[in-house]
DSSP file (Angstrom, degrees, kcal/mol; ACC not computed):
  #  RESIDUE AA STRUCTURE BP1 BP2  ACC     N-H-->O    O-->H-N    N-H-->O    O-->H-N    TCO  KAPPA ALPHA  PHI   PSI    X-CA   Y-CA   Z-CA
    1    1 A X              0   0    0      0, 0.0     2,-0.5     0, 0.0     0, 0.0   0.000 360.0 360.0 360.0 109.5 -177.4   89.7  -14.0
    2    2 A X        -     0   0    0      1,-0.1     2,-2.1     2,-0.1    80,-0.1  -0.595 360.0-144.3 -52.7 110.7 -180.9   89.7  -13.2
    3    3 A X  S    S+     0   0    0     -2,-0.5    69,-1.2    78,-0.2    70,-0.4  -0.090  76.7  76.5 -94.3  64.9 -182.3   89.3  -10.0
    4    4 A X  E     -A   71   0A   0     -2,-2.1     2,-0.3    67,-0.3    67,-0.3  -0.908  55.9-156.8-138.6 166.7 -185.5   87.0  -11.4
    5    5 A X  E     -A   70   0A   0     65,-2.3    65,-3.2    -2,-0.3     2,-0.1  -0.900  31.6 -98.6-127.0 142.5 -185.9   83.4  -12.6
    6    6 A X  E     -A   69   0A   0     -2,-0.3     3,-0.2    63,-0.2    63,-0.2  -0.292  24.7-170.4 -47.5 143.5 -188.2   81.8  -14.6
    7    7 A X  E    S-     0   0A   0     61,-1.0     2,-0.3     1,-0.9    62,-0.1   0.838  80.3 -21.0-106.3 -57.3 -190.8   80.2  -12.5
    8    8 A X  E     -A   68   0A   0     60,-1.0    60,-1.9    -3,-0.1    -1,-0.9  -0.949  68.5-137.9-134.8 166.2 -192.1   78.4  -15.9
    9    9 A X        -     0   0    0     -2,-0.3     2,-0.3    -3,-0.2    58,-0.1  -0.972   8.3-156.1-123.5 139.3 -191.7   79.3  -19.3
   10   10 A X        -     0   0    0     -2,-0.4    57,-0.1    55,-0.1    55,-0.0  -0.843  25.4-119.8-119.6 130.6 -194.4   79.4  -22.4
   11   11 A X        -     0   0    0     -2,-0.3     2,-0.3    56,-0.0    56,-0.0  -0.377  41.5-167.3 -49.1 154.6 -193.4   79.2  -26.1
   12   12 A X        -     0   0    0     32,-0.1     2,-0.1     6,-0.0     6,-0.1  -0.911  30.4-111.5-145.5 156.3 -194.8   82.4  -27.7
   13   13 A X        -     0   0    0     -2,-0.3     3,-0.2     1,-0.1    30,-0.1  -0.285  23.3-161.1 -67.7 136.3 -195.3   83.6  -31.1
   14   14 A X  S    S+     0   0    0      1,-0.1    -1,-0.1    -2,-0.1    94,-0.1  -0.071  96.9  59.6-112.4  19.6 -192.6   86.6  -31.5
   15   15 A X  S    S+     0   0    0     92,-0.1     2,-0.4     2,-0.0    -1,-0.1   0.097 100.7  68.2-155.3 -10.5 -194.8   87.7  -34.4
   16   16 A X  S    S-     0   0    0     -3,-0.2     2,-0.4    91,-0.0    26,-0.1  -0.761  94.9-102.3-110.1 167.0 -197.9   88.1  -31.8
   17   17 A X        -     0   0    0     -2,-0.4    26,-1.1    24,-0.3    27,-0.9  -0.804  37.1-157.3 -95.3 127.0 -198.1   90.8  -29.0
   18   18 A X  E     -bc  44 109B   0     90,-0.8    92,-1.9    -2,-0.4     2,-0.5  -0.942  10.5-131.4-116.1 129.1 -197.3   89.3  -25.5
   19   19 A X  E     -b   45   0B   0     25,-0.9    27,-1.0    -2,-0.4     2,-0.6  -0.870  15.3-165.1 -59.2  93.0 -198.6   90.9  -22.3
   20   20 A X  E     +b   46   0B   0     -2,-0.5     2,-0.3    25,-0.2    92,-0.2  -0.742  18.4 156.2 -92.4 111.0 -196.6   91.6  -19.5
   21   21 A X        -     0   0    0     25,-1.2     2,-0.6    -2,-0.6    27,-0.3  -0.900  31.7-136.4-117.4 146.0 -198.1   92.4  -16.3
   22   22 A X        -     0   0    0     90,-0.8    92,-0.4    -2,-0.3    27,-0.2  -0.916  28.7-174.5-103.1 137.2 -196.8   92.1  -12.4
   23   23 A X  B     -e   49   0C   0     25,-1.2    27,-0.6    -2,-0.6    92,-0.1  -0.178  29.5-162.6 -95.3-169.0 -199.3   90.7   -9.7
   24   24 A X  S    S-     0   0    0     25,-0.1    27,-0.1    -2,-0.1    25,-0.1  -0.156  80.1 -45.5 172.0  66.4 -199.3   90.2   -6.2
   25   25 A X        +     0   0    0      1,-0.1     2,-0.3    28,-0.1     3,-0.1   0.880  69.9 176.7  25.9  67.5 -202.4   87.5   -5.5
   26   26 A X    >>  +     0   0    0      1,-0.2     4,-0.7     2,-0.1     3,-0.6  -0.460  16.9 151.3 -81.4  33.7 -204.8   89.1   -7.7
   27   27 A X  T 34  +     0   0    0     -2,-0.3     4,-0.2     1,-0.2    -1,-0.2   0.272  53.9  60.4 -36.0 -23.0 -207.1   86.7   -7.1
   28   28 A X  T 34 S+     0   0    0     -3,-0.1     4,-0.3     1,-0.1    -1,-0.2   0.687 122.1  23.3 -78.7 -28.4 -210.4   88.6   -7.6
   29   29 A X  T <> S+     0   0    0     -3,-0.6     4,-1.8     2,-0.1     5,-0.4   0.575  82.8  99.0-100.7 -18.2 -209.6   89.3  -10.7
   30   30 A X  H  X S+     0   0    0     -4,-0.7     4,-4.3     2,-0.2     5,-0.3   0.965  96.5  50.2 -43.9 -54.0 -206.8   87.0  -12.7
   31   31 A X  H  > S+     0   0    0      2,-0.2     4,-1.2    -4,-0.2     3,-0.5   0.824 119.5  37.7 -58.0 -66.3 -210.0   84.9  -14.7
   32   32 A X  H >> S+     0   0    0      1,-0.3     4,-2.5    -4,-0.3     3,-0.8   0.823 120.5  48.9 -61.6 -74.2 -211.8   88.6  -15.8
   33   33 A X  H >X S+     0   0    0     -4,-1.8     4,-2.3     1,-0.2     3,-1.1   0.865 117.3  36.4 -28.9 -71.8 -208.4   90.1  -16.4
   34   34 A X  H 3X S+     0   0    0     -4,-4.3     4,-1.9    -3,-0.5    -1,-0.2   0.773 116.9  57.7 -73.1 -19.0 -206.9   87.2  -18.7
   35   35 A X  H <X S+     0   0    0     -4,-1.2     4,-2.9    -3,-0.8    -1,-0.3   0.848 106.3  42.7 -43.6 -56.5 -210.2   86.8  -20.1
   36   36 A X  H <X S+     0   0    0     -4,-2.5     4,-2.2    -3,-1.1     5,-0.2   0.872 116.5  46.6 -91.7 -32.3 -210.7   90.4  -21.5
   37   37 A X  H  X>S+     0   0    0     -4,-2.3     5,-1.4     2,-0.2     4,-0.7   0.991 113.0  55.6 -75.1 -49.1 -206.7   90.7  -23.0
   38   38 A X  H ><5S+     0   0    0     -4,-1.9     3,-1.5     1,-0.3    -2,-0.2   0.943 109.8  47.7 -51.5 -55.5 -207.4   86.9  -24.6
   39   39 A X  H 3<5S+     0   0    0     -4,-2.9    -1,-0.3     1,-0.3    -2,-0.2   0.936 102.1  55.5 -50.6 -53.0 -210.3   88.4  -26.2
   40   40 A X  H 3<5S-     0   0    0     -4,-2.2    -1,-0.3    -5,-0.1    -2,-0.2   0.496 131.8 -92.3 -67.0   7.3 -208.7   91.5  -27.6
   41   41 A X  T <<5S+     0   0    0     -3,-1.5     2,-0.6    -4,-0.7   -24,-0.3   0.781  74.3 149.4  99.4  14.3 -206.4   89.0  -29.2
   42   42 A X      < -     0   0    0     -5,-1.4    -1,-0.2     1,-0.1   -24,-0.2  -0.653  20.4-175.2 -82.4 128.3 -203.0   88.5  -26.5
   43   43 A X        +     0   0    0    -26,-1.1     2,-0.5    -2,-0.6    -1,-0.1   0.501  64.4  35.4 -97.4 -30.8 -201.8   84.8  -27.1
   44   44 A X  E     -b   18   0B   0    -27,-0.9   -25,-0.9    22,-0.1     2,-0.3  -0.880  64.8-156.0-149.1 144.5 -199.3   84.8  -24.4
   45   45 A X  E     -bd  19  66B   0     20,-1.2    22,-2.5    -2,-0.5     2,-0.5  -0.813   2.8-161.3 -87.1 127.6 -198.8   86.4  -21.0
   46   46 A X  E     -bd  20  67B   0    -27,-1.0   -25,-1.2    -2,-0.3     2,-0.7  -0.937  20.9-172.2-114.3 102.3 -195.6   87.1  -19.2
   47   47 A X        -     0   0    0     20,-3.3   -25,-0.2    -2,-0.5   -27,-0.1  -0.489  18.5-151.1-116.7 103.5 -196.4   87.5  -15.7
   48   48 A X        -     0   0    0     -2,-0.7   -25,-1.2   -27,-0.3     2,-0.6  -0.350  18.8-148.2 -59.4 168.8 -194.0   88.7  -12.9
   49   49 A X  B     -e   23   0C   0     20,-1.6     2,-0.6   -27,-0.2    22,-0.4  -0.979   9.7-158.5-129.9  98.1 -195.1   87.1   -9.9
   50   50 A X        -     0   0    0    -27,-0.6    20,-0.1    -2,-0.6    -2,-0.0  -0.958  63.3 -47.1-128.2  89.2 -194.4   89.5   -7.2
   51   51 A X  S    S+     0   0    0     -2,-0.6    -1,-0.1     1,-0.1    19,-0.1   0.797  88.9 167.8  55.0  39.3 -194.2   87.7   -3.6
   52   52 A X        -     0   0    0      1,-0.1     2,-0.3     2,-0.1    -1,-0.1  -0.141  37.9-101.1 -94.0-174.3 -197.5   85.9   -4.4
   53   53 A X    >>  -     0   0    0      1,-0.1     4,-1.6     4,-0.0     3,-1.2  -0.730  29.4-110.9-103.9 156.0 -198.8   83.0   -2.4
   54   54 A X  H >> S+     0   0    0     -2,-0.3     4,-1.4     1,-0.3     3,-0.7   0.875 121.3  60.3 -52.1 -49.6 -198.5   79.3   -3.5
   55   55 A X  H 34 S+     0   0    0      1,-0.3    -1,-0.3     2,-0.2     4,-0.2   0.847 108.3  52.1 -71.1 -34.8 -202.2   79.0   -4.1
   56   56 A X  H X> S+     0   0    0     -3,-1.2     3,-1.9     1,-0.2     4,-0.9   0.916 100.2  57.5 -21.9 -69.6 -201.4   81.9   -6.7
   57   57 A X  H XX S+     0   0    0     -4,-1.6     4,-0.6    -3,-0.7     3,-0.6   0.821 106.5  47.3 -59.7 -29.9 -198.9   80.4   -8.3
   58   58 A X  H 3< S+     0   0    0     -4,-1.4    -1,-0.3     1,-0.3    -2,-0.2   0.676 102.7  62.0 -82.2   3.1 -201.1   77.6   -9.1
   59   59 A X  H <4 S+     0   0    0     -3,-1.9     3,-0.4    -5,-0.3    -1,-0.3   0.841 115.4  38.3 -90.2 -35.8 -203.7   79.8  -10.3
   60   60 A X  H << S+     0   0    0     -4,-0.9    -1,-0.2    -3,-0.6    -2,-0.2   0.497 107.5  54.2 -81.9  -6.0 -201.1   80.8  -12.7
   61   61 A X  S  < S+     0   0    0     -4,-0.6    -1,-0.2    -5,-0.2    -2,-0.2   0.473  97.2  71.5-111.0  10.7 -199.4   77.9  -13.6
   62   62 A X  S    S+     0   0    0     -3,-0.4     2,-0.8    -5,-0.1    -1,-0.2   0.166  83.7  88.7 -94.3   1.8 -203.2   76.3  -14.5
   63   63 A X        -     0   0    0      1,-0.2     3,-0.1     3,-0.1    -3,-0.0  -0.891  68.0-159.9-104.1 135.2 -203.1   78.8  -17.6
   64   64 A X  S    S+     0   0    0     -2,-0.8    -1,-0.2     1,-0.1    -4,-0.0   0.871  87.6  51.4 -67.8 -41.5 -201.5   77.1  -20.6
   65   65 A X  S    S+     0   0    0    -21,-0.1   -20,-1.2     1,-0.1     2,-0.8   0.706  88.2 106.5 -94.5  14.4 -200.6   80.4  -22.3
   66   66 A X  E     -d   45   0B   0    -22,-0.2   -20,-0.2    -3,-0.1    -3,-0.1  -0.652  52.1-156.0 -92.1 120.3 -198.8   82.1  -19.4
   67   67 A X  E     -d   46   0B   0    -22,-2.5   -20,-3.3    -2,-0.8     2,-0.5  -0.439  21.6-153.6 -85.2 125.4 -194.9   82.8  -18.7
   68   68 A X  E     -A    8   0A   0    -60,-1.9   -61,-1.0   -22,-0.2   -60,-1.0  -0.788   8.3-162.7-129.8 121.6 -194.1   83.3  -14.9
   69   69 A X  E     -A    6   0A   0     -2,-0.5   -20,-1.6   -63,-0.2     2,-0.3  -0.637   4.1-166.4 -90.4 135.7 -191.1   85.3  -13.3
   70   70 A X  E     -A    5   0A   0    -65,-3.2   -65,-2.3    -2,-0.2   -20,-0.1  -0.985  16.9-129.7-102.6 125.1 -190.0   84.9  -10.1
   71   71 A X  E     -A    4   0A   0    -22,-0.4   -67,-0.3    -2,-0.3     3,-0.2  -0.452  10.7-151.8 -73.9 163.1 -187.8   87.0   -8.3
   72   72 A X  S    S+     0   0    0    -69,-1.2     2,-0.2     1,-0.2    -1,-0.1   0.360  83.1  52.6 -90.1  -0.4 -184.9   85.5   -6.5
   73   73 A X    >   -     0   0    0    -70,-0.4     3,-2.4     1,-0.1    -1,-0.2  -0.711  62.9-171.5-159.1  55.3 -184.2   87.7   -3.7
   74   74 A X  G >  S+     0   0    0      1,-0.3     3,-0.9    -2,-0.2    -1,-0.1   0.582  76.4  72.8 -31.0 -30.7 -187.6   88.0   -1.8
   75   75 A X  G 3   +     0   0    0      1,-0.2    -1,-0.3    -3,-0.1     4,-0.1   0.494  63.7  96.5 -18.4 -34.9 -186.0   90.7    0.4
   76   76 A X  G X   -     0   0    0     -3,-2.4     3,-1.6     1,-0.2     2,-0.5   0.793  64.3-167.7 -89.5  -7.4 -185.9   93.2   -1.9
   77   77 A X  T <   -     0   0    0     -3,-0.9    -1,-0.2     1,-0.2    -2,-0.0  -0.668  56.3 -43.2 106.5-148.1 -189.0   95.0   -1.0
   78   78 A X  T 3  S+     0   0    0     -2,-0.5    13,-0.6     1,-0.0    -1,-0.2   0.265 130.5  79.8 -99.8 -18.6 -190.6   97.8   -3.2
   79   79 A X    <   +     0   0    0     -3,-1.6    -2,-0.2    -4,-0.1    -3,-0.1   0.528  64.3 125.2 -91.4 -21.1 -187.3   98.8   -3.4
   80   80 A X        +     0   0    0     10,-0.1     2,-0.4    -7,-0.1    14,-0.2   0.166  39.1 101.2 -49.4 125.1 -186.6   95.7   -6.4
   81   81 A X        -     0   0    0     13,-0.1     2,-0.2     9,-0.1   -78,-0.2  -0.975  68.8 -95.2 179.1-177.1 -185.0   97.4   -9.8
   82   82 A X  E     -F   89   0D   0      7,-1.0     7,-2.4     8,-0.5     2,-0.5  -0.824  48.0 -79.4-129.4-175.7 -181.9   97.7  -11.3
   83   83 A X  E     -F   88   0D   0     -2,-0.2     5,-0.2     5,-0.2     2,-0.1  -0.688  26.8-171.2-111.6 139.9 -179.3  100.6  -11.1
   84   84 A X        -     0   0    0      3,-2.5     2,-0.5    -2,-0.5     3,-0.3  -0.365  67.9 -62.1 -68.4  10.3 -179.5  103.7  -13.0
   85   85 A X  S    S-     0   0    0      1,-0.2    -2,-0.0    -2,-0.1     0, 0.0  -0.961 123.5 -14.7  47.7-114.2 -176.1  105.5  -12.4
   86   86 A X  S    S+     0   0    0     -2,-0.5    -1,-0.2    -3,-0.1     0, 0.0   0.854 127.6  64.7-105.0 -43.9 -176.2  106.0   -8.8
   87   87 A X  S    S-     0   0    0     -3,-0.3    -3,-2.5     1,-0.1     2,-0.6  -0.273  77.5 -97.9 -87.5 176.1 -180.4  105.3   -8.0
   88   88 A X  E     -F   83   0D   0     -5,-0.2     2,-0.4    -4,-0.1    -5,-0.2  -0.893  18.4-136.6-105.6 126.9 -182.4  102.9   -8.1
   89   89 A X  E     -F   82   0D   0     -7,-2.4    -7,-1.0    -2,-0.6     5,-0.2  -0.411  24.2-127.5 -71.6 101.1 -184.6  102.1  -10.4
   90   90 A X     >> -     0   0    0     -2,-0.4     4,-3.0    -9,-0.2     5,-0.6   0.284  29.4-107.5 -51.4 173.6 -188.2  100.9   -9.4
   91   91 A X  I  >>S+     0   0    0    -13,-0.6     4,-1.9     2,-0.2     5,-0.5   0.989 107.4  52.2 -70.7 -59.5 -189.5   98.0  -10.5
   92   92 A X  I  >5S+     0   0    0      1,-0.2     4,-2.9     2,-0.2     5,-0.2   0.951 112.4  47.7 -36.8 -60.8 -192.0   98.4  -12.9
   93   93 A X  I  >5S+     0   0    0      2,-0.2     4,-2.3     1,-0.2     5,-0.4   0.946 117.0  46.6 -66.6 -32.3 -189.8  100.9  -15.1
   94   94 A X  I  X>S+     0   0    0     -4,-3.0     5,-1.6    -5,-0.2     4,-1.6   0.997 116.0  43.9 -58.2 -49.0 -186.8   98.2  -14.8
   95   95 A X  I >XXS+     0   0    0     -4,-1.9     5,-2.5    -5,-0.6     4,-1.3   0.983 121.4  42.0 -46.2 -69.3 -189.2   95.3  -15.6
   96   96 A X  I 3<XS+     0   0    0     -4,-2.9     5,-0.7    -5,-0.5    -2,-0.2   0.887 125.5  27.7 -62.2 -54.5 -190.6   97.5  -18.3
   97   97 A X  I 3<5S+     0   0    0     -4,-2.3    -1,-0.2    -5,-0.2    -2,-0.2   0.207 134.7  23.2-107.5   3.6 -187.2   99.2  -20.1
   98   98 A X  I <<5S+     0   0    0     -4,-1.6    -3,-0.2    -3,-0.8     4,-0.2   0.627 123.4  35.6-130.0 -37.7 -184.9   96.5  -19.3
   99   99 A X  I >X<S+     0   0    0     -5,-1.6     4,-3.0    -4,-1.3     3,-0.8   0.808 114.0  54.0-104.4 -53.8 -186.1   93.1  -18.6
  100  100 A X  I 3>XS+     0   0    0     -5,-2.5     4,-4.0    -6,-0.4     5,-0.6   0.997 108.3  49.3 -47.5 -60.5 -189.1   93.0  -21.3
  101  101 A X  H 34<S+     0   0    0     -5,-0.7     5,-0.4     2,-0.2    -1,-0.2   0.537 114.2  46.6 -77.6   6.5 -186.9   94.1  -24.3
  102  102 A X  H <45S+     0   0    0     -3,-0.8    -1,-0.2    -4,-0.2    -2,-0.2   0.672 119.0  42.1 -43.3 -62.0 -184.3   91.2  -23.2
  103  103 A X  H  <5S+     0   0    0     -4,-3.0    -2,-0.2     1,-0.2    -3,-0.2   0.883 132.6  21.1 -69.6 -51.2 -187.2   88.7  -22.8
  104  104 A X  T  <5S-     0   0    0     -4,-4.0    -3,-0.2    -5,-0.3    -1,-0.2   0.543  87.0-170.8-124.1 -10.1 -189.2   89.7  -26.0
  105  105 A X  S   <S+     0   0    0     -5,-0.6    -3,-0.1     1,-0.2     3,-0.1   0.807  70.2   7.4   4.3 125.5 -186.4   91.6  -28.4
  106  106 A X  S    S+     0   0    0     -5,-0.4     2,-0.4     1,-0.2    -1,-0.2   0.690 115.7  98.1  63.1  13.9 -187.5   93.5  -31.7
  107  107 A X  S    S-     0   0    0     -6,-0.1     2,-0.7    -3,-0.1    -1,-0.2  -0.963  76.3 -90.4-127.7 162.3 -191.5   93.0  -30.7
  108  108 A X        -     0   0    0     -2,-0.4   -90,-0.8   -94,-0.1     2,-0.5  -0.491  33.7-175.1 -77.6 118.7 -194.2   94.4  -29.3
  109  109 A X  B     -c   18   0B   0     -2,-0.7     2,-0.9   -92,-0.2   -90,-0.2  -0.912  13.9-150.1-102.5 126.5 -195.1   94.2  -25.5
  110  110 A X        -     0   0    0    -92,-1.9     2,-0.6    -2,-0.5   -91,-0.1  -0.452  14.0-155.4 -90.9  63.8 -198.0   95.4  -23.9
  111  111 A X        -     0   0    0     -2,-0.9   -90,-0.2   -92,-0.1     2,-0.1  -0.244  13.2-165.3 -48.0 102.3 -197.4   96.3  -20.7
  112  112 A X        -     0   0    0     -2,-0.6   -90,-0.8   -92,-0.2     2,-0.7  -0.232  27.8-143.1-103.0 151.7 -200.2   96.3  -18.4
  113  113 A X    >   -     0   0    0    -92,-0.1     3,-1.1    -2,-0.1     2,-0.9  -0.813  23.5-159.6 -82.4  84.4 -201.1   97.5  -15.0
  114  114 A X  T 3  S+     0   0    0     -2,-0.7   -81,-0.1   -92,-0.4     3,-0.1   0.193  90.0  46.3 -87.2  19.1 -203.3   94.5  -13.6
  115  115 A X  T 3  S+     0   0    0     -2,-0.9    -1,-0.3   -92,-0.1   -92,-0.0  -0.043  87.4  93.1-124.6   7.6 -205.0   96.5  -11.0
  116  116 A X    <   +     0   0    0     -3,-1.1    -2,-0.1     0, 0.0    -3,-0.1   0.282  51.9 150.7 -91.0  20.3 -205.8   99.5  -13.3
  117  117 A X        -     0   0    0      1,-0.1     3,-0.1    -3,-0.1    -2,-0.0  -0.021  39.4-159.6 -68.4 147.1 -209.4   98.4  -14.4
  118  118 A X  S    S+     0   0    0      1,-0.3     2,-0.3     0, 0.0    -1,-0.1   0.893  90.9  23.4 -58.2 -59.4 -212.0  101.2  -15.3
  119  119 A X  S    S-     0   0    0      3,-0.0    -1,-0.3     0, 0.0     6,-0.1  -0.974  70.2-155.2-134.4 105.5 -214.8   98.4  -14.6
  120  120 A X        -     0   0    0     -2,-0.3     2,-0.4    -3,-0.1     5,-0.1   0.026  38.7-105.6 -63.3 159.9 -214.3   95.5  -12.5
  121  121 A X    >   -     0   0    0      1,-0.1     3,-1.6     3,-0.0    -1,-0.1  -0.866  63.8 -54.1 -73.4 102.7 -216.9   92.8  -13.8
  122  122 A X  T 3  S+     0   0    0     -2,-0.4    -1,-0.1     1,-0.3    -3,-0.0   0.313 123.4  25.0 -27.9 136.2 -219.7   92.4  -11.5
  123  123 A X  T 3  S+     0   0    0     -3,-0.0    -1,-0.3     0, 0.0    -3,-0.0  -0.631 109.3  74.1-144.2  18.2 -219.9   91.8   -8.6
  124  124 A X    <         0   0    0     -3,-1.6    -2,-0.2     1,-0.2    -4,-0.1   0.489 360.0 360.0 -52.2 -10.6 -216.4   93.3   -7.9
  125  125 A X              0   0    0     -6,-0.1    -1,-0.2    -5,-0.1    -3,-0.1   0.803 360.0 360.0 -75.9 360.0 -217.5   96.4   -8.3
C-alpha cells in the first residue's frame, strides 16, 4: 500500500519515455524546466508533488501533459519511503525503485532531479 494518491492522472504513451520528477513549489523554474525536457522529446510528466502550495498545484494542473502524485500522509517529513527490511527507505530511491516501475511497467522512465540544473535560464542565474 502506498502512501500517495493521484492528484490527477494523464493518459501516456507506454511506448514514449515519461519523466518523473518530485517538486516542492518550484516556481522559478517549472515553465524553463518543462520546456527544455518537451523539447528533448518527453510527452508526459509524472510529477510527485511534495507538500507544494495550492497556487503550485495549479501551476501544475494548467499543463495538459502532466501526471500529479500526492502524498497522503503530509506528516511524514523527509522521512517519506517505504521499508527496506528494518530501515527506511528515502523518498527519492522508493519513488524511483518502487513506485515508478508500478506506475510505468516494462518502460523507460527518466528520472529527474528538478533542482539539478547546470544553467538556470536567464535571469535565474
Amino acid at each position: 500500500d502506498h502512501r500517495f494518491t493521484f492528484h490527477r492522472k494523464r493518459a501516456h504513451n507506454p511506448e514514449r519515455v515519461t519523466l518523473f520528477s518530485i517538486m516542492r513549489d518550484e516556481y522559478y523554474f517549472l515553465p524553463h524546466f518543462l520546456k527544455h525536457y518537451r523539447e528533448l522529446g518527453v510527452q508526459h510528466f509524472c510529477i510527485f508533488a511534495d507538500r507544494c502550495s495550492p497556487d503550485f498545484l495549479e501551476r501544475l494542473e494548467a499543463e495538459n501533459d502532466v501526471t500529479i502524485l500526492l502524498g497522503r500522509d503530509i506528516s511524514f517529513g523527509d522521512n517519506f519511503g517505504g521499508q527496506a527490511g528494518d530501515r527506511v527507505v528515502p523518498l527519492p530511491i522508493y519513488l524511483r525503485e518502487s513506485v515508478c516501475p508500478e506506475l510505468f511497467p516494462n518502460q523507460w522512465v527518466l528520472f529527474v532531479d528538478s533542482d539539478e540544473f547546470l544553467l538556470l535560464p536567464p535571469p535565474l542565474l
